[in-house]
N, CA, C and O of each residue as an XYZ file, in Angstrom:
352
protein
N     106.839    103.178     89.481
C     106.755    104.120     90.572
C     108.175    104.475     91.011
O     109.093    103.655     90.960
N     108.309    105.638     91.414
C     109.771    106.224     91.710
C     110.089    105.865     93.349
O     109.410    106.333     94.263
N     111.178    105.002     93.538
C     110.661    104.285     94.688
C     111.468    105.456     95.888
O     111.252    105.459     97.100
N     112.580    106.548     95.013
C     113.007    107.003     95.924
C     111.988    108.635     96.672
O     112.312    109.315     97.646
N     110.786    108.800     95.777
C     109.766    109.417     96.240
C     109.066    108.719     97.244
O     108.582    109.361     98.176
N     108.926    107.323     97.180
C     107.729    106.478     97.743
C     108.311    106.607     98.871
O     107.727    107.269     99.730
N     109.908    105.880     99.244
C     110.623    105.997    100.417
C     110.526    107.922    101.531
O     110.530    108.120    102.745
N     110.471    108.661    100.641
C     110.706    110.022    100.583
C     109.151    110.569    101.580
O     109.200    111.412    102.476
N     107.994    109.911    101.172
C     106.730    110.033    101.890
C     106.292    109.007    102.910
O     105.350    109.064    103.700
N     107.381    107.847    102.672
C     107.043    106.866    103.865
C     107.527    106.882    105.012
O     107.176    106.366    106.073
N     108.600    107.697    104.629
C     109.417    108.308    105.791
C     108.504    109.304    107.027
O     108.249    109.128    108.218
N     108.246    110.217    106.195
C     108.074    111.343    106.577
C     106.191    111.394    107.492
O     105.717    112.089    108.391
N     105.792    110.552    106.850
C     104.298    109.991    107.125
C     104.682    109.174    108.258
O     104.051    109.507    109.261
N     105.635    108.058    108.488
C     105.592    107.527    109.404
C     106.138    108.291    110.835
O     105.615    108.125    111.937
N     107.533    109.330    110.500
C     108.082    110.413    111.254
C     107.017    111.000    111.765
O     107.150    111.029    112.988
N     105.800    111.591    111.353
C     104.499    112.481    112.008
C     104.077    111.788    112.693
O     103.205    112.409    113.301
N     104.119    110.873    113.011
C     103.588    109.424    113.790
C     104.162    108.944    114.764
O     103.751    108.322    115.743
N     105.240    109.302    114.409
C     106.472    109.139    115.890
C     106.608    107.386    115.588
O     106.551    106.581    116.518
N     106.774    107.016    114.307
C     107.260    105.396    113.818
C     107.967    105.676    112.903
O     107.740    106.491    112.009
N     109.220    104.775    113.114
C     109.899    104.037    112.240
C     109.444    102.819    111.457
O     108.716    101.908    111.851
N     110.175    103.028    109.939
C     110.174    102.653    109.036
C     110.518    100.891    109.343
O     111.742    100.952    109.458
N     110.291     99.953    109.465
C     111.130     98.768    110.270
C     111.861     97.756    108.761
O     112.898     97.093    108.771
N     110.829     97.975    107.526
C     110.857     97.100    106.894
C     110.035     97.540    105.463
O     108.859     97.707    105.785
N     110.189     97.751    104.223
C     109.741     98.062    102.915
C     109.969     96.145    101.753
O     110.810     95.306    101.430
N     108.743     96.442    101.636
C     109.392     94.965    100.861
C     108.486     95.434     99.095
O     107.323     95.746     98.842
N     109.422     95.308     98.435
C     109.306     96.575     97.583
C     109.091     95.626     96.103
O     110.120     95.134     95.642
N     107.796     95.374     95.378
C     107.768     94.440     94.057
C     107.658     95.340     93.077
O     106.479     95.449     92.738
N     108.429     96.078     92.435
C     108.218     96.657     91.205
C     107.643     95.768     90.110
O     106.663     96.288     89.578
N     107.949     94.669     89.660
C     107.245     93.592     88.728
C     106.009     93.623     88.834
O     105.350     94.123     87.923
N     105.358     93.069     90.030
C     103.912     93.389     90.378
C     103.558     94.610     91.146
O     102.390     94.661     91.532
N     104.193     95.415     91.386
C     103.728     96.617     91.908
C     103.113     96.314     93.144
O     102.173     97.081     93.352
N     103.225     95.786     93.714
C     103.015     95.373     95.166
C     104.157     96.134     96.533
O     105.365     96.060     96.761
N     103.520     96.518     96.891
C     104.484     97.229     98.543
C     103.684     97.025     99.298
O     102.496     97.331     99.402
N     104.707     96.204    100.137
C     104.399     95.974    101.951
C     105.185     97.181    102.675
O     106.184     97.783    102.283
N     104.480     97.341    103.772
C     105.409     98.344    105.010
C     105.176     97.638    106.008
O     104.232     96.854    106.113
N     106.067     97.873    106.872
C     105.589     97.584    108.170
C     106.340     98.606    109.174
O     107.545     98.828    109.051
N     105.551     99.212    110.173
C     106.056    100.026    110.688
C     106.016     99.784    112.477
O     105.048     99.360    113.108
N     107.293    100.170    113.015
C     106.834    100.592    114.665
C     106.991    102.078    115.346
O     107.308    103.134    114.798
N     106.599    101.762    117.009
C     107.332    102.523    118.004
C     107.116    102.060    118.737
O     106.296    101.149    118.847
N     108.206    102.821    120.001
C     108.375    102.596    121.160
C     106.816    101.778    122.238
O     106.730    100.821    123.008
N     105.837    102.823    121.700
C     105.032    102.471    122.568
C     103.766    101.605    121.775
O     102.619    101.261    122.060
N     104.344    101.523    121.046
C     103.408    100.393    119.744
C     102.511    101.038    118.834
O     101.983    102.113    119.116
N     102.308    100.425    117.738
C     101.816    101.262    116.848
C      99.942    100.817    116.487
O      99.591     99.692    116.133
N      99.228    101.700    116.639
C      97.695    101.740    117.010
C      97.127    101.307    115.065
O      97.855    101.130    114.088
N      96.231    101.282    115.123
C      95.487    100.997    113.947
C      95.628    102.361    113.347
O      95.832    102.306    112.134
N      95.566    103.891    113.978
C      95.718    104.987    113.401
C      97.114    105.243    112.908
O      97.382    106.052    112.020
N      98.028    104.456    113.582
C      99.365    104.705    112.407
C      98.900    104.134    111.140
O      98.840    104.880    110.162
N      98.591    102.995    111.044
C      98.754    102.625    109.955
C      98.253    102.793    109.024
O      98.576    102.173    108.011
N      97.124    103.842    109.047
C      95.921    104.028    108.468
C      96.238    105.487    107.642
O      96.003    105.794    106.473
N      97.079    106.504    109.117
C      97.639    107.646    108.368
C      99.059    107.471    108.131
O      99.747    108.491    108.095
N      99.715    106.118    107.931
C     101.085    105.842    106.706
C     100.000    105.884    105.261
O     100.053    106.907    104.579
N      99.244    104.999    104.924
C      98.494    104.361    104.475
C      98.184    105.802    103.149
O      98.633    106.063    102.033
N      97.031    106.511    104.229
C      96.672    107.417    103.177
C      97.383    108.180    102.885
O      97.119    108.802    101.856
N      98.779    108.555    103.718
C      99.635    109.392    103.180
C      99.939    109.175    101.662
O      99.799    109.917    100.690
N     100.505    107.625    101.829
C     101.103    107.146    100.549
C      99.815    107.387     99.382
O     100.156    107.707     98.243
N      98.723    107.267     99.617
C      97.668    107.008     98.914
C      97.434    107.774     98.097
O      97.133    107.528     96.929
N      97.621    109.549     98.975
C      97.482    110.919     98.209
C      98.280    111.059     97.812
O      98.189    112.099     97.160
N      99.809    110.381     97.677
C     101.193    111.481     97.022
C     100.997    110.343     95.701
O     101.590    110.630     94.661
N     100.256    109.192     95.730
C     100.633    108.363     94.416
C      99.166    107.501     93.968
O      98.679    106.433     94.341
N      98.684    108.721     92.819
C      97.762    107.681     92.426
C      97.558    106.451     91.706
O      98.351    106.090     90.837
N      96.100    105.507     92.154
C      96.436    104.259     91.993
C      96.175    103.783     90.760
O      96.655    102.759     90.272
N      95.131    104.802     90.069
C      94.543    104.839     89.047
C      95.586    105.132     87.966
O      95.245    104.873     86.812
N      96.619    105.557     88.140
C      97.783    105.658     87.511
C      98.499    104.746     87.509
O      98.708    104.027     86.532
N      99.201    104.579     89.074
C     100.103    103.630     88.953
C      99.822    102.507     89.406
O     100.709    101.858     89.960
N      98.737    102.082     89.304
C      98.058    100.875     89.391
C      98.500     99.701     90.428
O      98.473     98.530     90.048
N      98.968    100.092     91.943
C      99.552     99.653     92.953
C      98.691     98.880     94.015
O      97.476     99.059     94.107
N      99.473     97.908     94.905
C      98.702     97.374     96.055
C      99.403     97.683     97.379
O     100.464     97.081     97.543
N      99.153     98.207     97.999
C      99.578     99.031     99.357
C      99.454     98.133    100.483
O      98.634     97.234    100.293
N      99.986     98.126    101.500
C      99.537     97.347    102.843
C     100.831     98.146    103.656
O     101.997     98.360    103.322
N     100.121     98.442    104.759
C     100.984     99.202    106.078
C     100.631     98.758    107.135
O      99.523     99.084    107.560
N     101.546     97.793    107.955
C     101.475     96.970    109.075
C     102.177     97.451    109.658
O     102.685     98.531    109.355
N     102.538     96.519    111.123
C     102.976     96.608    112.105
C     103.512     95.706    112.864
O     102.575     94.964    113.158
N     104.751     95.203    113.513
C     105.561     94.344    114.006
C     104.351     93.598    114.839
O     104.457     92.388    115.040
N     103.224     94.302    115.312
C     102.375     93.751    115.787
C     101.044     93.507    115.448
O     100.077     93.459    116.208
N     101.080     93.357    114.225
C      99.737     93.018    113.235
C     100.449     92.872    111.773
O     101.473     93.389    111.328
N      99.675     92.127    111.301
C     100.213     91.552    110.261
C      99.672     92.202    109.159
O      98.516     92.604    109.293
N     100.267     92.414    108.040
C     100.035     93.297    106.955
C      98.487     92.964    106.255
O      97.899     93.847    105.632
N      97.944     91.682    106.421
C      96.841     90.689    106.165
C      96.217     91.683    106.808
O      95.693     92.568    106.131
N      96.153     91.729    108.259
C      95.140     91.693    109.240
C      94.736     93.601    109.738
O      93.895     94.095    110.490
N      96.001     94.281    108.720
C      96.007     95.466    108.511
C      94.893     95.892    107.771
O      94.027     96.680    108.152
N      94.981     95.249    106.557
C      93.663     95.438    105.360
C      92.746     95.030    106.122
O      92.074     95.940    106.607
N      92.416     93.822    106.463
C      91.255     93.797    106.760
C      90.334     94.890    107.896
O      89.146     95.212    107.883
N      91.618     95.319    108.965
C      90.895     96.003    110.002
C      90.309     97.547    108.949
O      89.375     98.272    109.291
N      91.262     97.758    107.495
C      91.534     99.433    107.381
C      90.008     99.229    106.567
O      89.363    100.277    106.517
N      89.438     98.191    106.012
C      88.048     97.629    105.312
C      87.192     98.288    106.173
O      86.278     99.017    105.789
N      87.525     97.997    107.602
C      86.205     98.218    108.748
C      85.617     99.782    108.597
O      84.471    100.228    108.542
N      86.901    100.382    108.560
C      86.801    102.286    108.594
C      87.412    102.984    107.365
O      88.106    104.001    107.367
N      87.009    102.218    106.287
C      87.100    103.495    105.391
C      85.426    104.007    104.525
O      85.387    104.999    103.797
């Protein structure tokens, strides 16, 4: 995966959101990416959900065969998946 595209939509997905980027922890070997994102006034289950699918539509998985997680300084990347399980 081209990580300076990935950075390029994580940005910009989290910017519509009015969050910063806090943290990318980036496994090309296993293709694994964590995010974690904030703001000022804290970041709701709907940030993370529309970082989430942003990334989801610019890079398919069926292609690039990836594991995604978009958290929050105040939820844990774990507890992210599980809530994003509830509503998709």
């Amino acid at each position: 995966m081209e990580k300076a595209k990935f950075e390029s939509v994580l940005e910009a997905a989290a910017k519509e959101r009015g969050c910063t980027v806090v943290e990318l922890q980036w496994d090309d070997d296993e293709n694994v990416f964590e995010v974690t994102i904030d703001k000022p006034d804290g970041v709701d289950l709907e940030d993370c959900e529309f970082v989430h699918r942003a990334l989801l539509a610019a890079f398919d998985r069926n292609i690039e065969d990836y594991s995604l997680t978009v958290g929050s300084l105040g939820i844990s990347p774990e507890q992210a998946d599980e809530l994003l399980k509830t509503i998709e």
